[in-house]
C-alpha positions as CSV (number, residue, x, y, z in Angstrom):
1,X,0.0,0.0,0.0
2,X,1.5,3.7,-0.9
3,X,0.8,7.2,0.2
4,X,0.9,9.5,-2.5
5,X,1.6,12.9,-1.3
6,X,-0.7,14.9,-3.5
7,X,-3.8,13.1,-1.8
8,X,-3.2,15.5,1.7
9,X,-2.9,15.0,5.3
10,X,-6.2,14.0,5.5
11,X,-6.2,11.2,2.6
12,X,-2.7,10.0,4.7
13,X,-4.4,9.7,7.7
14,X,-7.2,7.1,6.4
15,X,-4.3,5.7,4.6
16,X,-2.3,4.8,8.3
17,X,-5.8,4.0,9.8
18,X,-6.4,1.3,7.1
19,X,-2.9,-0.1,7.1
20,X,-3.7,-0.9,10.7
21,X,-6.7,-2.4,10.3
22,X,-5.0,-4.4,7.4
23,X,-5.7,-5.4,4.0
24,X,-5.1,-7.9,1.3
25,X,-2.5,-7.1,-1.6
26,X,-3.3,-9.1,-4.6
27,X,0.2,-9.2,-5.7
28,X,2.0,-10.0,-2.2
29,X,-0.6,-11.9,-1.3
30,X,-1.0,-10.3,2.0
31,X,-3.4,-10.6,4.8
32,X,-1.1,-8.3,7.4
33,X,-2.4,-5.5,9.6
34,X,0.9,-3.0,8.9
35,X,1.5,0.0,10.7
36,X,2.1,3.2,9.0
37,X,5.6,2.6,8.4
38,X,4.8,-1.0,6.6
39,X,5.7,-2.8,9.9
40,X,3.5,-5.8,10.6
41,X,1.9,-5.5,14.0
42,X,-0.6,-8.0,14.3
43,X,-1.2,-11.7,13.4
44,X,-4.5,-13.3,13.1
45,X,-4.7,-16.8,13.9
46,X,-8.1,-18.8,12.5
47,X,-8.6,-22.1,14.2
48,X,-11.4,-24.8,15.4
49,X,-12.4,-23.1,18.7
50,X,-13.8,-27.2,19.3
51,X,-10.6,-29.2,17.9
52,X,-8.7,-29.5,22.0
53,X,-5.8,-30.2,22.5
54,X,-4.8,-27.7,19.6
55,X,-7.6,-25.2,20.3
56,X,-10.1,-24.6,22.3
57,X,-11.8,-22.3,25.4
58,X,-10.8,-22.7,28.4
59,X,-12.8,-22.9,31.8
60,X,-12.1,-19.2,32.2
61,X,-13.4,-18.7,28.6
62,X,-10.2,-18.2,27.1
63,X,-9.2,-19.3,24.4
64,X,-6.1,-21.9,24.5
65,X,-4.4,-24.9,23.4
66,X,-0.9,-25.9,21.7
67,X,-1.1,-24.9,18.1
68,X,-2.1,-21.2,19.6
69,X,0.6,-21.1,22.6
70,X,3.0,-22.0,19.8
71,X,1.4,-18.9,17.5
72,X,1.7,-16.3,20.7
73,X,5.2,-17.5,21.3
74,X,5.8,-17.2,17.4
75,X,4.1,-13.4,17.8
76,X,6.1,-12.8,21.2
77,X,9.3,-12.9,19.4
78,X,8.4,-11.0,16.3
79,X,6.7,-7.8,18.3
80,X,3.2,-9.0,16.7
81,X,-0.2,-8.9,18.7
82,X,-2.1,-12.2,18.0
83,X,-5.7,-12.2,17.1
84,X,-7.5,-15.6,18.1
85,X,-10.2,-15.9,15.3
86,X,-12.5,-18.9,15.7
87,X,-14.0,-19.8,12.2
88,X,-16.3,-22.7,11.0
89,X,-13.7,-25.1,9.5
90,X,-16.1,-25.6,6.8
91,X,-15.7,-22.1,6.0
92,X,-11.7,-21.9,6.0
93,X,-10.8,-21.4,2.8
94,X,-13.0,-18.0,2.2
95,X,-11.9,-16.9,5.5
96,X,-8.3,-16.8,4.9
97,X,-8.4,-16.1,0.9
98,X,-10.6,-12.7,1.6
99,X,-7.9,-11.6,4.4
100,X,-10.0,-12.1,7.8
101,X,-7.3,-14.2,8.6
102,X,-3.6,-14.5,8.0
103,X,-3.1,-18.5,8.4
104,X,-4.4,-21.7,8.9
105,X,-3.2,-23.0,12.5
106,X,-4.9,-25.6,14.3
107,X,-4.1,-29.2,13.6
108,X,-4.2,-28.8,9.8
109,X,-3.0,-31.4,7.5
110,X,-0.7,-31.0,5.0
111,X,-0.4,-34.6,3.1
112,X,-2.9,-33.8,0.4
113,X,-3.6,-30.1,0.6
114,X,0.3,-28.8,-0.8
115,X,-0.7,-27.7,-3.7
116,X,-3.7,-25.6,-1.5
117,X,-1.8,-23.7,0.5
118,X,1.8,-22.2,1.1
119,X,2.6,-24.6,4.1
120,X,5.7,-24.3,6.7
121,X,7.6,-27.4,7.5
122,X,5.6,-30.3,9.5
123,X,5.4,-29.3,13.3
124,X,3.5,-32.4,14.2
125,X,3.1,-36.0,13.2
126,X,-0.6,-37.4,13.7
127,X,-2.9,-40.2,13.3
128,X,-6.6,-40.9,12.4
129,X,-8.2,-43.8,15.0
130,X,-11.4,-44.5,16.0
131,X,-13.2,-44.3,19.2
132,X,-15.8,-46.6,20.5
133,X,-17.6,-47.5,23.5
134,X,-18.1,-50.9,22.6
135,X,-15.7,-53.1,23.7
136,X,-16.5,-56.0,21.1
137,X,-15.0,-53.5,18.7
138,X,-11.8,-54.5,18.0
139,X,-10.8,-53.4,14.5
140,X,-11.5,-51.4,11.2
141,X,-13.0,-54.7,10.2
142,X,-15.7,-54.6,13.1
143,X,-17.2,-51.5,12.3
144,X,-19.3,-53.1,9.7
145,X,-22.9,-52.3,9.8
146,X,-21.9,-49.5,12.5
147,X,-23.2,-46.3,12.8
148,X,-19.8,-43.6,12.6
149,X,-19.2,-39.9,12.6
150,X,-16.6,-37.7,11.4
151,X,-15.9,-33.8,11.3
152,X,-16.5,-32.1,8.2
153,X,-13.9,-31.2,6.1
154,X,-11.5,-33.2,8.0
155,X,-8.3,-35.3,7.4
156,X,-10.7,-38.4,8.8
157,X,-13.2,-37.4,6.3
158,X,-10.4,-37.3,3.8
159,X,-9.1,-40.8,4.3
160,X,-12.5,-42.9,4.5
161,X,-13.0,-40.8,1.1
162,X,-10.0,-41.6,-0.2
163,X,-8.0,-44.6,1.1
164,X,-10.0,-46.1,3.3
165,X,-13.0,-45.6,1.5
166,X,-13.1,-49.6,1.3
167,X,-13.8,-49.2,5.0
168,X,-16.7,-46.6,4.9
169,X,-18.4,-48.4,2.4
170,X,-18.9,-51.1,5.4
171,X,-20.7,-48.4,7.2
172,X,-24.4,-48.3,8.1
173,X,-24.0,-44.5,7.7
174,X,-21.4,-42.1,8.1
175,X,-22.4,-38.7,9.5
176,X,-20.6,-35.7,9.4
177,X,-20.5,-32.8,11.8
178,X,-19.6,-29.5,12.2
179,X,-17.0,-30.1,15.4
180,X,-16.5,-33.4,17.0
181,X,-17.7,-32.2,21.0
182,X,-21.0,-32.8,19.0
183,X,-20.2,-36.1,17.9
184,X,-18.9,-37.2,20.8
185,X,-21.8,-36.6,22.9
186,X,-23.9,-38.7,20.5
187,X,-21.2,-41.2,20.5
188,X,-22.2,-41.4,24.4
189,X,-25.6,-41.0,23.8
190,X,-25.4,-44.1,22.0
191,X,-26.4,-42.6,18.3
192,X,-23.4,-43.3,17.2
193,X,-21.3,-46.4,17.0
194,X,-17.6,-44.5,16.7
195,X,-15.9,-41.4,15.5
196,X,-13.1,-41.2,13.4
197,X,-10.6,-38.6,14.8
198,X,-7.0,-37.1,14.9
199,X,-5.1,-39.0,18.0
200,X,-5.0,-35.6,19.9
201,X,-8.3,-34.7,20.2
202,X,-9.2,-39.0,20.9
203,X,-7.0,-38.6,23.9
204,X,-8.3,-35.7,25.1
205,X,-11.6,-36.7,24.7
206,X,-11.6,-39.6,26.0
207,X,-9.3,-38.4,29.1
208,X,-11.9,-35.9,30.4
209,X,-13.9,-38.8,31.2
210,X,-13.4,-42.1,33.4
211,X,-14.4,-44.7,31.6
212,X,-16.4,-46.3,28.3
213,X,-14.4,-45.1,25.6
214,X,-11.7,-47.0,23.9
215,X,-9.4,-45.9,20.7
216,X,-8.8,-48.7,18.3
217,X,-5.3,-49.8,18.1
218,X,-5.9,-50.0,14.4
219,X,-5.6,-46.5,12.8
220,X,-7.3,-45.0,9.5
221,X,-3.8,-43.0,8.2
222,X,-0.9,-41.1,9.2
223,X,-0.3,-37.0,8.3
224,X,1.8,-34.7,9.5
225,X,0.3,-31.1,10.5
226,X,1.5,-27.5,9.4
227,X,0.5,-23.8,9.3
228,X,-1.4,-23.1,6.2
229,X,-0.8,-19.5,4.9
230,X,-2.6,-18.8,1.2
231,X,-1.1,-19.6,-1.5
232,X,1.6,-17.4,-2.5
233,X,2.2,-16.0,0.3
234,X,5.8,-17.6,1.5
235,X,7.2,-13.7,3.0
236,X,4.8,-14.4,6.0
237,X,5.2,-17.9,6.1
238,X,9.4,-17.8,5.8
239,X,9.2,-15.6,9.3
240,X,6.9,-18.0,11.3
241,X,9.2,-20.5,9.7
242,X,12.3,-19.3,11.0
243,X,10.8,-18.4,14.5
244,X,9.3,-22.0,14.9
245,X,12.9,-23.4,14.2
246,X,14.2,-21.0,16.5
247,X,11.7,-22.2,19.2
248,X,12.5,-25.8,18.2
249,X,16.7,-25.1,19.1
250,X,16.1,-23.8,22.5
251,X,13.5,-26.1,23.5
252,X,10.6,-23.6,23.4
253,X,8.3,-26.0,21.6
254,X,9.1,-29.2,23.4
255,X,8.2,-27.1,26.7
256,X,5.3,-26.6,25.4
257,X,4.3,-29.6,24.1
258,X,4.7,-30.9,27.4
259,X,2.1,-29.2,29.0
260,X,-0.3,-31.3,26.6
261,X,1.3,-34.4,27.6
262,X,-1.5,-36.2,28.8
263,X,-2.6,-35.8,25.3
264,X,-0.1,-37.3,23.1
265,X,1.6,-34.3,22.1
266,X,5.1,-34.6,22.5
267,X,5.9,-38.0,21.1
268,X,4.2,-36.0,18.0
269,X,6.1,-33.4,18.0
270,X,8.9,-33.6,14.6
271,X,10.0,-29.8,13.8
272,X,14.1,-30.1,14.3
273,X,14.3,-33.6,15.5
């Protein structure tokens, strides 16, 4: 964005105002909020606000979780504020291609999506399993005739479309829903047989409660998780880039990764091992 001098003080001053407030450039392919001297100032994060351990609120009604410590840390060392923008993960791809957001960051999956998005390094390897309550359910093989959710737009959606869509086809039904707290209650409510999930969320899930839920040593695929910045736009992604390696030296990441222990977070995490 330019100031040209002959537009006045008072075209200069909506100028600054809307480099705050950001916009997108076309050619740079920039979502950044800029303050008048081009400087970026403020980084806007869109996630699943119902995808824990990555992101999620809080009892205090904050939102939290590993992918958006990792992004404050990331802002932290680059003098960035970070803006926490819950979106419908359905609704992604408009939200970061019209500039609400900057990236994509909040267990999103790469394998299968590169030629999508402008992707940093893989931060995270993760799995697809299944959880049931019913304990006769042993395998892929014994969910024949079942009743199964998965989130829309997912990577579990993904692979019973695509590789494992030999398996689905076993299915009594396969329902999709907008976040997986929703399937999960009707996965305890008995309306649904299993749900197809990524491994962090199936332990944290299952975690919060005592008993009655099992994951399925048998898994639906393997990925590996990354921030997603549109395509094109590898200035923005080169600086989180470098700060998550940075992080990943001094054992910034691995700190926090261990917070989400219980959760299977840190035997996932790759990024400079």
């Amino acid at each position: 964005m330019k100031k040209f001098k002959f537009l006045g003080l008072v075209m200069a001053c909506i100028l600054s105002v809307s480099m705050i407030a950001g916009c997108g450039n076309a050619a740079g392919g920039k979502t950044d909020a800029e303050s008048a001297s081009g400087e970026k100032t403020t980084f806007t994060v869109g996630f699943d606000a119902e995808f824990p351990p990555y992101g999620y609120m809080d009892d205090n009604g904050d939102y939290t979780g590993f992918d958006l410590e990792l992004a404050e840390e990331v802002c932290n060392r680059n003098g960035w504020t970070l803006v926490k923008q819950p979106i419908d993960w359905d609704a992604k791809d408009a939200e970061l291609n019209s500039g609400t957001i900057d990236c994509i960051w909040n267990g999103f999956t790469i394998n299968g999506r590169e030629d999508q998005y402008t992707f940093t390094e893989p931060y995270v390897d993760n799995s697809q399993v299944v959880i049931v309550t019913d304990e006769s359910i042993k395998g892929l093989a014994d969910l024949e005739g079942k009743n199964v959710g998965v989130q829309k737009d997912s990577s579990a959606l993904a692979a019973l479309e695509g590789d494992r869509a030999d398996v689905a086809a076993t299915f009594a039904d396969l329902t999709q829903y907008g976040d997986y707290n929703t399937a999960f209650m009707d996965l305890e409510q008995g309306v649904l047989d299993a749900v197809c999930i990524d491994i962090g969320v199936a332990n944290y899930l299952v975690g919060q409660k005592d008993s009655g839920f099992y994951i399925l040593d048998e898994q639906l695929s393997s990925e590996q998780y990354g921030v997603g910045f549109k395509l094109g736009n590898e200035e923005l992604r080169d600086t989180v880039q470098a700060t998550l390696n940075e992080m990943a030296e001094d054992g910034t990441l691995d700190a926090i990764a261990q917070k989400y222990a219980d959760y299977g977070i840190p035997e996932s995490v790759c990024l400079g091992k």
